[in-house]
VEXPA-817893 format. One record per residue (C-alpha): y, x, z; residue in three letters. Coordinates in steps of 0.001 Angstrom, whole numbers, plus 500000, padded with zeros to 6 digits. Each point is the difference from the previous one (the first is absolute). Example, Ala and Ser with C-alpha at 12.3 -4.5 7.8 and 13.67 -1.06 7.14 Angstrom:
% residues 2
495500512300507800ALA503440501370499340SER
***
This chain:
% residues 832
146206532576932048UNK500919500520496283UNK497929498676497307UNK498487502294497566UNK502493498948497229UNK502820500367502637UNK498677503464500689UNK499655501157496657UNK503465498980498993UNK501153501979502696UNK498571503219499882UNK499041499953496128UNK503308500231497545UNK498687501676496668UNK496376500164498647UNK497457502279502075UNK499965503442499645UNK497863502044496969UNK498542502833499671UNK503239501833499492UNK501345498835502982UNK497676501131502223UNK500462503536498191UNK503417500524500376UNK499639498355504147UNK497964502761499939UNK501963502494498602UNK502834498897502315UNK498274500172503093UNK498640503713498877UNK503991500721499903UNK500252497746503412UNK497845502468501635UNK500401503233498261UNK503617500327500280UNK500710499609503827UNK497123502846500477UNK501797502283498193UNK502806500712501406UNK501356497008499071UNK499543501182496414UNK503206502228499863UNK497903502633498002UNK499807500598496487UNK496512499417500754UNK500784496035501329UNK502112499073496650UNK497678501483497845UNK497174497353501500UNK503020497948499719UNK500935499936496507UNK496284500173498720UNK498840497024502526UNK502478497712498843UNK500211500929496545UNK496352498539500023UNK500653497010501733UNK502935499326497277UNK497666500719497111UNK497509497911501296UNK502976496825500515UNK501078500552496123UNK496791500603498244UNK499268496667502309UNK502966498373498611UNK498706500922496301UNK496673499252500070UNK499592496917502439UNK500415496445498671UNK501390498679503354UNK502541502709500360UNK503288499222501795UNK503388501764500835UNK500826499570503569UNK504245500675499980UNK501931500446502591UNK504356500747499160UNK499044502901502640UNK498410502051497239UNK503489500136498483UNK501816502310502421UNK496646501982500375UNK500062500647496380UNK503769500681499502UNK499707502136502714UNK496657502190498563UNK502458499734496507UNK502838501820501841UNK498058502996501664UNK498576500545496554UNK503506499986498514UNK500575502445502723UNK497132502762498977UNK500180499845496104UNK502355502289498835UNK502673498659498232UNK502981501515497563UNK503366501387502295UNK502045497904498238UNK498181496968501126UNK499474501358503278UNK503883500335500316UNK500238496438499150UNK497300498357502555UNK500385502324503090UNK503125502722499648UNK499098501532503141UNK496392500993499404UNK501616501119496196UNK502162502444501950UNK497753501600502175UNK497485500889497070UNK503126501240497616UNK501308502111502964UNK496672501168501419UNK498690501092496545UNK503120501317498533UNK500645503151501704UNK498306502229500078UNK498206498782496741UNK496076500886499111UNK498593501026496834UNK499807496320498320UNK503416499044501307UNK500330496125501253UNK497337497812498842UNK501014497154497933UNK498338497126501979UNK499794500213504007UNK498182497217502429UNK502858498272501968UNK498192500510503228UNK501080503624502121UNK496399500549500112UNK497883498418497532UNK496928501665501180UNK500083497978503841UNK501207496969497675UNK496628500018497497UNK497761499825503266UNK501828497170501637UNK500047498381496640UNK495856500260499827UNK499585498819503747UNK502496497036499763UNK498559499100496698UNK496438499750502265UNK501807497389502152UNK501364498036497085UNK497166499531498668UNK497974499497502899UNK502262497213501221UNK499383498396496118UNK496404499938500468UNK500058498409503138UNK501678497143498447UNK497579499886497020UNK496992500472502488UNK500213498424503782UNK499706496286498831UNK498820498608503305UNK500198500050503878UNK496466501124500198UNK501343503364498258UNK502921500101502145UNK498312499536503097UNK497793503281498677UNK502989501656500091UNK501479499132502646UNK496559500978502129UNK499391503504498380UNK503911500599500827UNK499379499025503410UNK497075502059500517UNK502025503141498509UNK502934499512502297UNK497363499757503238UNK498340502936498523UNK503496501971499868UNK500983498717503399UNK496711500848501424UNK500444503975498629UNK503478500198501339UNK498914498623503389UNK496885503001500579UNK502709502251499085UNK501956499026502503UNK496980500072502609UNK499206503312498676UNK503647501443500030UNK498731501261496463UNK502842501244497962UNK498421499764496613UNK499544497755497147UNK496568499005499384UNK498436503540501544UNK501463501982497064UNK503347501710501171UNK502101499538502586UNK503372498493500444UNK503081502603501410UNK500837497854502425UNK497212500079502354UNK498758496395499787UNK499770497345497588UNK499066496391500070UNK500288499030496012UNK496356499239499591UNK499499502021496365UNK503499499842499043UNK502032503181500382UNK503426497832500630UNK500398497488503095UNK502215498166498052UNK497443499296497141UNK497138499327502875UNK501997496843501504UNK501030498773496713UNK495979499745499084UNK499611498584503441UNK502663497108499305UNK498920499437496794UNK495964499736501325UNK501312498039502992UNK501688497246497299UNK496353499745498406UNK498396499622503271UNK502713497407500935UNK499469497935496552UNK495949500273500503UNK500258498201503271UNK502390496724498833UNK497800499545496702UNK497007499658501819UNK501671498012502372UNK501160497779497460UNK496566500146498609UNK498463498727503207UNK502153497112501531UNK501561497943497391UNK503788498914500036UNK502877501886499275UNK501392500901503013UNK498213501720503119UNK500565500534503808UNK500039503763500471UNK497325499563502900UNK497258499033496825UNK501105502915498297UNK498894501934503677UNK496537497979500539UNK499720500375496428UNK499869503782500197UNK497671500163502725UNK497451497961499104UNK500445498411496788UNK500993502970497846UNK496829501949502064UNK500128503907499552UNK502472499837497006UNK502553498230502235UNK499249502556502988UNK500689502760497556UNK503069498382498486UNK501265500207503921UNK499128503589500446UNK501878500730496667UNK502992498196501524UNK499997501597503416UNK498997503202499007UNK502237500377497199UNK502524498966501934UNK499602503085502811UNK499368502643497291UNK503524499325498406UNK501551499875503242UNK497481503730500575UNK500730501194496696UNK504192500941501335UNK500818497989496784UNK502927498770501792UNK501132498065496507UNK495926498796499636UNK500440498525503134UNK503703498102499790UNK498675498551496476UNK497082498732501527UNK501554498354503171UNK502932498400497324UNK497307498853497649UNK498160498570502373UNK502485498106501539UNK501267498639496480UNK496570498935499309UNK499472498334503321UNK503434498055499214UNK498927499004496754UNK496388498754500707UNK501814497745503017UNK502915498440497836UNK497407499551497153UNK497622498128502577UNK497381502012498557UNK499096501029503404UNK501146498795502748UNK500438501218503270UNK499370503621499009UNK502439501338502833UNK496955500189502430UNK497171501185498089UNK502516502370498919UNK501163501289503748UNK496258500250500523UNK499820502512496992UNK502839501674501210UNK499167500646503542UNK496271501291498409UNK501939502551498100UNK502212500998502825UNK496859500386502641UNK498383502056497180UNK503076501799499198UNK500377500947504088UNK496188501387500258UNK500723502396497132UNK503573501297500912UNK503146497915499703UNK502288503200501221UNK500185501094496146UNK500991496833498707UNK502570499675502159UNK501145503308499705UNK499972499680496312UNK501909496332499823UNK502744501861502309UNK501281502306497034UNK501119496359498688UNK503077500614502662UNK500833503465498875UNK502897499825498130UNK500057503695498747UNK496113500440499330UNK497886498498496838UNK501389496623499461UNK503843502376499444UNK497921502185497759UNK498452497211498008UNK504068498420499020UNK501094503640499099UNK496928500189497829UNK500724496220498353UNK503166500972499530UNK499699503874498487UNK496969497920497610UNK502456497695498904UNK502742502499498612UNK496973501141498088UNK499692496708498572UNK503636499674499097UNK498771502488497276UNK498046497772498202UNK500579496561501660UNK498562498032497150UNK496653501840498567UNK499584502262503376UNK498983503796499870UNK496380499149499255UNK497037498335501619UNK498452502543502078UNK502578502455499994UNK501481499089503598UNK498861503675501559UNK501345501855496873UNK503276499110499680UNK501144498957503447UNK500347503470501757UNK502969500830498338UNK501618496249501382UNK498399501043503784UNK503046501220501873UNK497567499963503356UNK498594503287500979UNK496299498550501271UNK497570502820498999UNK497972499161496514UNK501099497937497659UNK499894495922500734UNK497515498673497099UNK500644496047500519UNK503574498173500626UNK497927498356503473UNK500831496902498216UNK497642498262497209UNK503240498153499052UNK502436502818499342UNK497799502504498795UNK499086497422497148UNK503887499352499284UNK500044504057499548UNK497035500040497733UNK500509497121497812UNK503447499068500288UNK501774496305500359UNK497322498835497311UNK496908500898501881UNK500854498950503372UNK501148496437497985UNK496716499750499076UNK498359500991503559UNK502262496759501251UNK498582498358497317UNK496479500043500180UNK500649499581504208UNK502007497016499470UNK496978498569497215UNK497354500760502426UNK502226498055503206UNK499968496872497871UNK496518500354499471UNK499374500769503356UNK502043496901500988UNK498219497330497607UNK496761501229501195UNK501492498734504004UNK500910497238498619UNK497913498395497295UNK496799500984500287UNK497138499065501956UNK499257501048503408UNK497534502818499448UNK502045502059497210UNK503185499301502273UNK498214501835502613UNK499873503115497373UNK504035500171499697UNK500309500355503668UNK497765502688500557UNK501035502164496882UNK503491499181500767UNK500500501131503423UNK498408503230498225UNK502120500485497120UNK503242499046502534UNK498840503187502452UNK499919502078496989UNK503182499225498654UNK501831500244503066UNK498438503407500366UNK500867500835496584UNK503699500151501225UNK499092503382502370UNK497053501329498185UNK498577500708496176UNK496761498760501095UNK499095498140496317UNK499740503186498331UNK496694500546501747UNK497485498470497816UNK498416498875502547UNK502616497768501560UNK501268498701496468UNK496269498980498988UNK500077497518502896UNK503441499109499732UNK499551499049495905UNK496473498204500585UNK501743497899502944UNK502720499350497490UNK497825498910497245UNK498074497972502631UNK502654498177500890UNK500953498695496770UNK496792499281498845UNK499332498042502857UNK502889498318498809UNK498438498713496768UNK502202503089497694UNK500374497543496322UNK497076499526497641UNK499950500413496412UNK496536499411498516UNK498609500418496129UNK500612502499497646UNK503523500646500979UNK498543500854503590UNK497303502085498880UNK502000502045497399UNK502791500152503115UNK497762501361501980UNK497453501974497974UNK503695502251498917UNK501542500262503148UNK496750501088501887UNK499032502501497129UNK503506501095499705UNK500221500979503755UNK496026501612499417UNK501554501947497133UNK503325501374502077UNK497432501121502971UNK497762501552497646UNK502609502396498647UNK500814500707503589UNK496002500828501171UNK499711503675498897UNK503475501210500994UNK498704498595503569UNK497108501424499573UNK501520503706499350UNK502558499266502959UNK496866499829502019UNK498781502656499143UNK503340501894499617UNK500748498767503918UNK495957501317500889UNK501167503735498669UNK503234499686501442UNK497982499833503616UNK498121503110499642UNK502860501863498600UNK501984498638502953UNK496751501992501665UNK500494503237498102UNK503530500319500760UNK499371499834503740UNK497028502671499474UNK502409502356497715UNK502222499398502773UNK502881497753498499UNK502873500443499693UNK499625503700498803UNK496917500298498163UNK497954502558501304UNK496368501098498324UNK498111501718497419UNK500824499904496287UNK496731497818499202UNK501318497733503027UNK503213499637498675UNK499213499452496678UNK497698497433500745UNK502379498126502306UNK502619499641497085UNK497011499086497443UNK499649496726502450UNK503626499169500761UNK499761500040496028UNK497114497854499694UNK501644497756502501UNK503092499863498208UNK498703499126496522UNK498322497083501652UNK502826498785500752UNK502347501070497405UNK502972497745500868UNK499981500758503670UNK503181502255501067UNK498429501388503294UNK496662500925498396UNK502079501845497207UNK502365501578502192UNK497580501644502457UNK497799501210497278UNK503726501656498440UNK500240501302503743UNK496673501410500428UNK499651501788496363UNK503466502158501100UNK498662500190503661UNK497089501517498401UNK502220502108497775UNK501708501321503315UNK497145500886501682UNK498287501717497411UNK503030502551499695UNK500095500039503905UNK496471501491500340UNK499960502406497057UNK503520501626502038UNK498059499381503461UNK503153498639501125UNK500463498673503349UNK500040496308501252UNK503715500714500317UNK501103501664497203UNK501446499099497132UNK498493499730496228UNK501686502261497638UNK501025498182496507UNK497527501346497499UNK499998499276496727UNK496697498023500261UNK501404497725502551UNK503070499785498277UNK498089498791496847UNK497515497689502028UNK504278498579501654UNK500946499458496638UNK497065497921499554UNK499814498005503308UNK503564499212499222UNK499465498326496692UNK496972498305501191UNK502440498477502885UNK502063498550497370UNK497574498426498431UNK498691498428503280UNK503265498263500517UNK498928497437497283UNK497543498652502436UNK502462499713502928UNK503631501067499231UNK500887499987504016UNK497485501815501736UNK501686502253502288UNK497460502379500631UNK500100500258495943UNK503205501274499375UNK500446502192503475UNK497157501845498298UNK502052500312496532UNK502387501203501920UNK498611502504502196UNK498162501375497200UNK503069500508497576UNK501628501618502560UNK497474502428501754UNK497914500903497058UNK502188499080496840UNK503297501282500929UNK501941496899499193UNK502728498471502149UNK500811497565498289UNK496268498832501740UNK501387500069503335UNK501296496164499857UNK496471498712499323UNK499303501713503643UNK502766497445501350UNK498965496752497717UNK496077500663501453UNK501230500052503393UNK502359496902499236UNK497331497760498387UNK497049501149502739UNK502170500086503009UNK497131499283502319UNK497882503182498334UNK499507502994502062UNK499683501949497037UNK503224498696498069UNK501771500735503074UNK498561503397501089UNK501115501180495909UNK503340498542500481UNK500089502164503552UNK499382503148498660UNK501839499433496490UNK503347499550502642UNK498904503156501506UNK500045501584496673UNK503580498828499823UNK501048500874503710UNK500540496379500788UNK498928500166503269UNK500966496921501448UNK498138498522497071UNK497297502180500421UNK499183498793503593UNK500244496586498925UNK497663499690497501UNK497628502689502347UNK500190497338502908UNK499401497349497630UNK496930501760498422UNK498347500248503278UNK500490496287501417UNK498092499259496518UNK497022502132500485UNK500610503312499251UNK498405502748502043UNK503340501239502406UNK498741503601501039UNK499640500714496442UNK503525499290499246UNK501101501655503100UNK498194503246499643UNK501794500341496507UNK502831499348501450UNK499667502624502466UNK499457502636497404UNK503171499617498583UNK503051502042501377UNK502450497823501943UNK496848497022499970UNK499400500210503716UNK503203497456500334UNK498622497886497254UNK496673499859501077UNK501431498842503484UNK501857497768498070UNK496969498378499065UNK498353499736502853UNK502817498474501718UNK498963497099501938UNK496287500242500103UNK498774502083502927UNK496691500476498668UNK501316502132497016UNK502979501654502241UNK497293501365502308UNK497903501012497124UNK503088501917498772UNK501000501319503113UNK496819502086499979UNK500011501479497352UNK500428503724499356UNK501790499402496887UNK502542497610501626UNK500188502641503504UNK501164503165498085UNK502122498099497360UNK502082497074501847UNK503271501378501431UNK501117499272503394UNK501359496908499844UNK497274498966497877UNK496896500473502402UNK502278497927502610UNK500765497378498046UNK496727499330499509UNK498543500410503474UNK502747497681501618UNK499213497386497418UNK496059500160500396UNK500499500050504198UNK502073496650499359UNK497832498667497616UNK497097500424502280UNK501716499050503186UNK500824496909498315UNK496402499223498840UNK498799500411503310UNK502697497682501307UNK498760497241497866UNK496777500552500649UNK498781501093496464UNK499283503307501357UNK496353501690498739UNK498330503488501344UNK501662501941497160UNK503431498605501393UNK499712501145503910UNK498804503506498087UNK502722500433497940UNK502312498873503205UNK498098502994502172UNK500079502261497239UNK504279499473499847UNK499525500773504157UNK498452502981499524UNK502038501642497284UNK503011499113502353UNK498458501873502889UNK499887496411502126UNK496345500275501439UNK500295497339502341UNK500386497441497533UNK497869501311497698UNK496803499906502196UNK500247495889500939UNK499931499613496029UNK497242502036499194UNK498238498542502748UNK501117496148498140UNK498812501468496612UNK496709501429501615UNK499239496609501525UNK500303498563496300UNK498347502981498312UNK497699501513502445UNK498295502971497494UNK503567501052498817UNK500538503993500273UNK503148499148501902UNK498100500133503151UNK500628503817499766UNK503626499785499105UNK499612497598503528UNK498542502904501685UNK502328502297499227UNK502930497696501108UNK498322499508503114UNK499358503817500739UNK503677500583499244UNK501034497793502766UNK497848501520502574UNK497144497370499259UNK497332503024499765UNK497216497564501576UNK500771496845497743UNK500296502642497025UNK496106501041500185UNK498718497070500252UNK501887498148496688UNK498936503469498469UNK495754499762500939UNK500216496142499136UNK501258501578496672UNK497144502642499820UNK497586497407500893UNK500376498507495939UNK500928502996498411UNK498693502796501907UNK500216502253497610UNK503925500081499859UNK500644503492500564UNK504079499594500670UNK498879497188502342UNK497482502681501855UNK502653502596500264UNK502743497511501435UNK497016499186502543UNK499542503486501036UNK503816500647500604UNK500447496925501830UNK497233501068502041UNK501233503151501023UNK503294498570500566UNK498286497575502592UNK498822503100502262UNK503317501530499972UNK
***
């Protein structure tokens, strides 16, 4: 066994901890826990206990630094890059003079000039602009990734020894079993909600509290890595050498290590399954390729030998676990890795339509944070919604930041490799053990980095910049003591407390801001969004909190748009109930609403200041200069909407009817089509279609290859008395194929064997009609085509098999009159 000077050496590298310490250990494990339980902290709610969290814990560190005679600065050349990089996203959201701009990033220069130019506001161009395409998304990254700067200083200046680590290591262990554990009773449960509070649209979800998969195995990795590095450093601590037989690492775990080692298993095994459960098919690759690079590493290293069979024993623990909960889904969901024309095809075209955005600004990028914004207009696939990440950490931060940021990203990995690999192989056994277990973590999440954004969940990136700073002050980071050290650090940490303090209250009003934004998401749905519908008092007061909502958060374009949006809406409806006008009819262009047009429009302008290529922005500027202002000219702000929102249902439903305005009609039904794959409601459009003259063919047009709409259009009255000919068979022989071939392949629902029988019937064919009905009847037993069965059935002399579809009828709806009627002339019919 070691000797107690042997052991101290070992697990003791810097003077114990102080009262400061165990503050800010405390602090971090309030964030350790707090974050993962909400959501993964991806509200405004989780950076604003963020930001004011670790602005204490770095105001603590420097007034430490200050005050204490035995201060220290513990450095590490990794707090370069993280620096530089916090420097550049502040360059980014400071606005800056054009002619500069021009000079640093011509692209970004351009878009502002052209965006802002015509049509001009009131106050003309400003004289100094932010180089980021939305500064607003840029501020808030630059407040949350100033959090993680500093945090990963402090760790430096605060973890000192392996006791402190070995805290750490334990409480992110018990967080990762505690997140596995959730995920696995939702599994047993089928639940498809996050934590009890809403529910997931996809029926079922195994993320623990995290609303993404992707995020949820990332955690898991990273917890896994601490649960990994927990187990060698108490191995090392227990049998002395510096090399082990993996079978001491196994006896070690079940009786040595006690309860803590049999939890450290669970962690592993269970962990493990719930990636594999989760369908993170990218959570699960990164863990198996991790794992197998740290199993290499810990053989070649002799750290552990013989790890292949404790390690098959893991495995086939996992795999018996994985079969008693359901293996069918992860095979199913490892099989899309063969499909050449599904996600991993849609995942290239999106790399490669993100990086012809970059070519815009390859050196500075388009602005941290500003991914969503500005890529729509680059998106040339026709997915519905807009695609808010690049998939891919690595690309989207070459976007953002440009050459120079994702420099610095290579940086800081390639600083925290070497530190990783001094720490293998220089240091004693026990902190060796650490590198191994936080490295197979950090590897998992940076392979998954390459198909997923999962570090901009705070969550996620807490773990991932604690393990970082872990590992390299396991590593012994360099030591520079006295006054220089104190005054070093006493500046830096009160520097990064001062940056997060101007950053607390604008978090705190984006809480709040995103709170109100929730219950006016509420009051849309009850005033029965998207055309507000209500009293005067309701509508005023809905407007009043769109307001309130939007001064919160002045800076934010989609808070200030929709309250632009809601104050006409409100204008609009106002005039529509003083005329009593109909849900259909038009509003007339009084002068009142022409005033209130004149002042949405200049308030529009203003708005583009915040985000010059908001689509939804300038369809609006548009629409109103052309509808309510009588301006033509407008009409191209219709087409630039529609060309920077692509993906919007509403950019492309104003861009649909502007080309009907025109009599583009091939254009027309284009941007129609396009409209509904995005969202918008189809028999709306089709029923305005219908009231135009000649817009039975377009309407058709529309509908064309979706038999759900044509059989919604074939019924209607409108469609009946106004389609020619040629028209109304068009139509019918396209719907009969389309639903022939649907039952053909098998995709066939009751609505489909309706429509087919309902095609029969107008045709006059009975006999086929009847075996359908009787298919759809099987799948949709209370449908009121059992009399339109009936009837068939009488008509082909099937009087006795008539009655009786007609009283099982009458039997749940016995007060059908029609239905009584039939029953009585099929009844007399039977005694003749």
């Amino acid at each position: 066994m070691m000797d107690e000077r042997s052991r101290a050496r070992s697990s003791q590298f810097a003077p114990p901890p102080d009262a400061v310490d165990r503050i800010v250990e405390g602090l971090l494990m309030v964030l350790l826990v707090f974050l993962p339980m909400a959501y993964g902290g991806v509200t405004a709610s989780g950076h604003f206990v963020l930001i004011g969290t670790v602005m204490l814990m770095s105001l603590l560190v420097g007034m430490r630094g200050l005050l204490s005679k035995q201060g220290r600065l513990a450095w590490s050349t990794a707090c370069i890059p993280l620096f530089l990089f916090l420097g550049l996203v502040a360059l980014q959201s400071v606005p800056m003079g054009l002619s500069l701009m021009a000079a640093l990033s011509p692209g970004n220069a351009d878009v502002w000039t052209a965006m802002l130019s015509e049509p001009q506001s009131h106050g003309g161009i400003p004289s100094a602009l932010p180089l980021s395409l939305y500064p607003h998304a840029s501020r808030v990254d630059l407040a949350v990734l100033s959090a993680f700067v500093a945090l990963f200083f402090v760790v430096l200046q605060v973890y000192r020894s392996l006791d402190q680590v070995k805290r750490f290591l334990t409480l992110v262990s018990l967080m990762g079993l505690f997140v596995a554990s959730v995920a696995f009773v939702q599994h047993l449960t089928g639940s498809a909600s996050v934590m009890g509070l809403w529910d997931m649209p996809t029926g079922t979800h195994h993320g623990g509290p995290f609303v993404h998969v992707g995020h949820f195995s990332q955690f898991i990795n990273l917890s896994m890595g601490a649960a990994l590095a927990l187990m060698l450093v108490r191995l090392a601590e227990r049998l002395p050498g510096r090399s082990w037989e993996a079978k001491e690492l196994v006896w070690g775990t079940g009786n040595m290590l006690g309860r803590w080692g049999s939890l450290l298993l669970i962690l592993l095994v269970l962990g493990s399954v719930m990636v594999a459960m989760s369908h993170s098919r990218n959570g699960l690759l990164s863990l198996l390729v991790s794992g197998a690079v740290t199993t290499v590493v810990l053989s070649r290293t002799n750290y552990l030998k013989g790890i292949a069979w404790p390690l098959i024993g893991l495995s086939v623990l996992s795999l018996l676990a994985l079969l008693l909960m359901g293996f069918d889904p992860v095979y199913e969901r490892l099989a899309t890795l063969e499909d050449p024309g599904g996600q991993i095809e849609s995942r290239f075209a999106l790399i490669g339509d993100s990086l012809e955005l970059w070519k815009t600004s390859p050196w500075l990028g388009v602005g941290q944070g500003s991914f969503a914004s500005v890529f729509p207009g680059f998106d040339l696939s026709l997915r519905p919604g807009t695609a808010a990440h690049a998939e891919n950490q690595y690309v989207e931060l070459l976007v953002e930041t440009g050459v120079f940021g994702f420099v610095l990203l290579l940086t800081f990995l390639g600083v925290l490799t070497l530190s990783w690999w001094r720490l293998l192989r220089a240091c004693p056994a026990p902190r060796a053990g650490v590198a191994y277990g936080l490295g197979f973590g950090l590897l998992a999440v940076a392979l998954h980095a390459t198909t997923d954004f999962g570090l901009r969940n705070p969550a996620v990136m807490l773990l991932a910049i604690t393990s970082a700073g872990m590992t390299v002050v396991t590593a012994r980071p360099k030591c520079l003591g006295g006054v220089s050290g104190r005054g070093t650090v006493g500046g830096l940490g009160l520097a990064m407390a001062l940056l997060l303090g101007f950053q607390v209250l604008p978090a705190f009003d984006r809480w709040r801001a995103e709170q109100g934004w929730e219950e006016v998401q509420w009051w849309r749905w009850k005033l029965q969004a998207p055309r507000l519908a209500g009293t005067a008092d309701e509508l005023d007061g809905f407007v009043d909190k769109v307001q309130r909502v939007s001064r919160l958060d002045a800076d934010n374009i989609e808070f200030r748009f929709a309250y632009i949006l809601h104050r006409w809406q409100r204008e609009v409806a106002r005039v529509r109930s003083s005329l009593d006008l109909a849900a259909g009819d038009s509003v007339p262009r009084t002068p009142s609403l022409v005033r209130v047009a004149s002042g949405v429009r200049q308030d529009l302008l203003d708005a583009r200041r915040l985000m010059p290529s908001h689509g939804r922005l300038w369809s609006m500027l548009g629409q109103i200069g052309v509808e309510w202002l009588d301006d033509p000219a407008s009409e191209q702000w219709i087409w630039r909407g529609q060309e920077l929102s692509p993906h919007d249902a509403a950019t492309n439903l104003a861009a649909g009817r502007q080309a009907l305005r025109n009599h583009q009609d091939v254009d027309a039904v284009r941007y129609l089509r396009r409209s509904i794959v995005m969202g918008a409601a189809w028999k709306g459009i089709l029923r305005v279609l219908l009231i135009r003259e000649s817009g039975t063919d377009l309407a058709r047009r529309v509908a064309h290859g979706n038999a759900h709409r044509l059989q919604w259009l074939a019924l209607q009255p409108e469609f009946l008395a106004k389609a020619s000919k040629e028209d109304r068979e068009a139509l019918h022989i396209e719907l009969k194929g389309l639903l022939e071939r649907a039952v053909l392949e098998g995709q066939a629902r009751a609505w489909t064997y309706r429509a087919l029988a309902q095609q029969e019937l107008r045709m006059g064919k009975d006999s086929l009609a009847i075996p359908l009905l009787r298919q759809h009847l099987r799948m949709e037993p209370r449908s009121a085509m059992r009399v339109e069965l009936a009837r068939a059935l009488s008509r082909m002399g099937k009087t006795e098999s008539a009655i009786s579809e007609v009283r099982t009828w009458l039997r749940s709806h016995p007060a059908d009159a029609k239905a009584r009627r039939l029953l009585l002339e099929l009844r007399d019919k039977s005694r003749r």
